[in-house]
N, C-alpha and C positions, 0 to 999 in steps of 0.2 A: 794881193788883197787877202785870198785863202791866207795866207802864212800870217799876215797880222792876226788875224783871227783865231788861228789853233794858238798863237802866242798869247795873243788875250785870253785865250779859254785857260790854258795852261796856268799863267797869273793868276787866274781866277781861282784855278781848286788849290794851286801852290796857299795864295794866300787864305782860302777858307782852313786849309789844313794847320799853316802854324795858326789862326783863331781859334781854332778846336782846340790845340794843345795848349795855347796859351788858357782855354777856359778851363779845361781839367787843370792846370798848372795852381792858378788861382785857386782854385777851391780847399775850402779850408780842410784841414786832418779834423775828423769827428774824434772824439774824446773816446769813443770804443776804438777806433782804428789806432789810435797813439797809443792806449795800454798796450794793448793785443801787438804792436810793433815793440815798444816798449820792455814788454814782458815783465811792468809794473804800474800796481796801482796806489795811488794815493788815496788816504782814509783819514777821517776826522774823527779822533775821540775825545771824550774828556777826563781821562785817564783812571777810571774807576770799574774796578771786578766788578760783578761778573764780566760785563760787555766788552770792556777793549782796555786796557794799560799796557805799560811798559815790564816784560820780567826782570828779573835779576837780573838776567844777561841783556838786557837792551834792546831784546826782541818782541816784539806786538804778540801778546797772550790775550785771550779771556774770549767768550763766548762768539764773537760776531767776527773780529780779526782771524779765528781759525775757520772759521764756516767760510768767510770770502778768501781764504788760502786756498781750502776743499773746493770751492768750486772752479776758480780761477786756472786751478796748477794744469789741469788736463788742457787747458785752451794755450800755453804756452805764459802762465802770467806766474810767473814764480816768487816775485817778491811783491810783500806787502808794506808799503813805507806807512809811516805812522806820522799823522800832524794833531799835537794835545792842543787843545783849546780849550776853553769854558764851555759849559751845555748849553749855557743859553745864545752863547756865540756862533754854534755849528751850522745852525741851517745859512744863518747873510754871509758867514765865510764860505761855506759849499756854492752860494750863488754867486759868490765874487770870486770864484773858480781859485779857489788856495789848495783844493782837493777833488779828488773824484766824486768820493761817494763818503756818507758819515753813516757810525756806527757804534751808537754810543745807547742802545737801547729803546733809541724813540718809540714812542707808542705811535699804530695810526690814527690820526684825526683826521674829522674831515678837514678843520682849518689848516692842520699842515700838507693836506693832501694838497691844499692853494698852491702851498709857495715848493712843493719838492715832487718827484718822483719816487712813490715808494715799490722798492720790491714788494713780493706776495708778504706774508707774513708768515716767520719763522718759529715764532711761540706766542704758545697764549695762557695768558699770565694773569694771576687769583690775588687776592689778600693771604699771607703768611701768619703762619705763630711761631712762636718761639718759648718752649718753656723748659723747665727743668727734667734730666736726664728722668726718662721715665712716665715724664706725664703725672705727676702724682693725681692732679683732680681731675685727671683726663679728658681734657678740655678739646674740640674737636670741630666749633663750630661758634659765631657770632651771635646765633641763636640761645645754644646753651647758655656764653658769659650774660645774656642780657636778663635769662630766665632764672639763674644763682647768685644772687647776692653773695655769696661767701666768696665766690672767685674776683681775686682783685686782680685788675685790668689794668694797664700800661700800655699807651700809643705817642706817638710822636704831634707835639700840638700846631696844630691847623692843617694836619696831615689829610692826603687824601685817605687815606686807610682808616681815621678819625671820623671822617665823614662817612666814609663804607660804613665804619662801626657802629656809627647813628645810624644811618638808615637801614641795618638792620636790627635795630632796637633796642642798642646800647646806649642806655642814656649817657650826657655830659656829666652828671654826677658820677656816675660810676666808671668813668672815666681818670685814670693817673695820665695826667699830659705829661711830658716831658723836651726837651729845648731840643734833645740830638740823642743821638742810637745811645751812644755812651751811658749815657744816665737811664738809658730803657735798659739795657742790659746788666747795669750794675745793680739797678733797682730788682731784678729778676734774681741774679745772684745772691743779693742781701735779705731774699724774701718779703721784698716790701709788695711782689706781687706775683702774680702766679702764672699769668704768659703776657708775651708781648706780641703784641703787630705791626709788621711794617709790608712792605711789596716783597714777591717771591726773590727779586732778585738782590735787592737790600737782606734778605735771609742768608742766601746762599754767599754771599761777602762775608755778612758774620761770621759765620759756620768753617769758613773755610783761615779765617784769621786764629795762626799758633797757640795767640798768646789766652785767648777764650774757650775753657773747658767747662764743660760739666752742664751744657744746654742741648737739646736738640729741637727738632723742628717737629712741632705738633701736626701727623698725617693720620689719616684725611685732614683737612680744614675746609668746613664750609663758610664761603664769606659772605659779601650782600647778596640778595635774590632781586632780583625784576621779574614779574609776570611768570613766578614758576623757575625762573633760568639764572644761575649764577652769574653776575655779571664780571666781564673778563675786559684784560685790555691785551692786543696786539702789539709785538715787536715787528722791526723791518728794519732793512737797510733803506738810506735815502738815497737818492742820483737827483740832477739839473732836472729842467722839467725839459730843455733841449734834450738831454742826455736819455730818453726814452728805450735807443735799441741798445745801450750799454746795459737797460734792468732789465729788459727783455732777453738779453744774453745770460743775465746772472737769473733769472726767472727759471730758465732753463733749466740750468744747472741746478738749483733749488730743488728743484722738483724732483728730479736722481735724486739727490742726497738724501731728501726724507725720504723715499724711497728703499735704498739700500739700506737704511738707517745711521747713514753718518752722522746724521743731524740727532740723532737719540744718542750717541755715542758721546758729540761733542755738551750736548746736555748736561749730562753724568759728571763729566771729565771737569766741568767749572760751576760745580756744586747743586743745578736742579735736579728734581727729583721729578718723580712719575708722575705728580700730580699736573704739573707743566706738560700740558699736551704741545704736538708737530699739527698745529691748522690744516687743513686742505679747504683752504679762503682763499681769493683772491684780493688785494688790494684794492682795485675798483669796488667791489660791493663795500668794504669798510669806507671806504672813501664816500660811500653814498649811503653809511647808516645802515648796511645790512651784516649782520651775520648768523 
């Protein structure tokens, strides 16, 4: 009788043991345990400088593609693969898992804050000018163009930077709309106006294209105001909203790099300038309307 019994006990923890291993066996690889095995991550762009494209050599350049290299290489993730998409396509492909994380500039909102997980945020980002080498009417602010008549104004039509420029006090008459950058810049060139606006990082693309001389970028620029405070928008990298300790791990990292200053380094290197401040925000508060 004893010896039935040590054999049934025995079956017993025998069989709890392969259920244990069979439960760990089953359990899925989390999407940070597969890079971090891996020692790559998948990234969604939509192949436009500053934020993320392909170089010459076929390799992932531009502002967000080297920041997720920087922080990834010390964790053992040394290759960054690149998936080009449409902008408006990135986020339902990041949820239908084609990629890790996307990286293509997003601003934080709160509606996107619904459907993704954002890292903290990496820059924070103004309305831009663009005028002629020199500045000649030294133009410095949406204020100014709205208070001289003489300065003729060029923005892109139904632009958000259009609307900035109304709301601070540019009227639509003194407004040059234009269909795409091209004809904003050409129109600058040809003198039909005197600076242009578009988003800091629509600047830094111009500025850094060969075949365009003889503009630079109007600094300081003050753009809309709210209550006293120049109104800005946040960059971030996105993750799954499953995928929470994969941002949490790239959070980390983040935080070093503005720190040390890699992230002012990486700045510089794909055409921003000092006006573009390094946040010390969280994602949570923009995600709830605070900054």
């Amino acid at each position: 009788m004893r010896s039935r019994l040590c054999n049934a006990a025995a079956a017993l923890v025998t069989g709890l043991a392969l259920l244990s291993a069979s439960t760990v066996a089953l359990r899925a690889e989390t999407t940070r345990e597969r890079v971090l095995r891996q020692g790559t991550i998948v990234v969604g762009i939509s192949n436009g400088a500053p934020w993320g494209f392909r170089g010459k050599n076929g390799e992932a350049e531009g502002f967000h593609p080297e920041l997720i290299r920087a922080a990834f290489k010390s964790l053992g993730v040394g290759r960054v693969e690149i998936v080009v998409t449409e902008f408006g396509a990135l986020i339902p492909a990041l949820n239908a898992q084609r990629f890790d994380a996307i990286a293509a500039g997003l601003y934080i909102t709160p509606e996107r804050c619904r459907l993704v997980a954002f890292s903290d945020p990496d820059l924070q980002l103004a309305d831009a000018a663009v005028v002629i080498q020199g500045n000649p009417k030294k133009v410095h602010s949406y204020a100014q163009i709205a208070a001289d008549p003489a300065i003729k104004f060029g923005v892109g039509r139904g632009s958000t930077t259009a609307k900035n420029a109304e709301a601070a006090g540019v009227s639509e008459d003194r407004m040059l709309l234009f269909p795409d950058i091209q004809s904003n810049i050409s129109a600058l060139l040809t003198g039909r106006i005197d600076v242009a606006a578009f988003s800091a990082p629509t600047v830094a693309r111009i500025l850094s294209d060969e075949n365009i001389h003889g503009i630079e970028r109007a600094l300081p620029f003050q753009g809309v105001q709210e209550g006293g405070k120049e109104r800005f928008g946040y960059s971030a990298i996105a993750f799954r909203k499953d995928d929470s300790d994969l941002r949490d791990l790239y959070n980390s990292r983040l935080k070093e790099l503005k720190a040390d200053g890699t992230v002012a380094k990486i700045m510089a290197k794909n055409g921003f300038s000092d006006q573009e401040k390094v946040p010390d925000l969280t994602s949570s508060k923009l995600c709830n309307g605070q900054d």
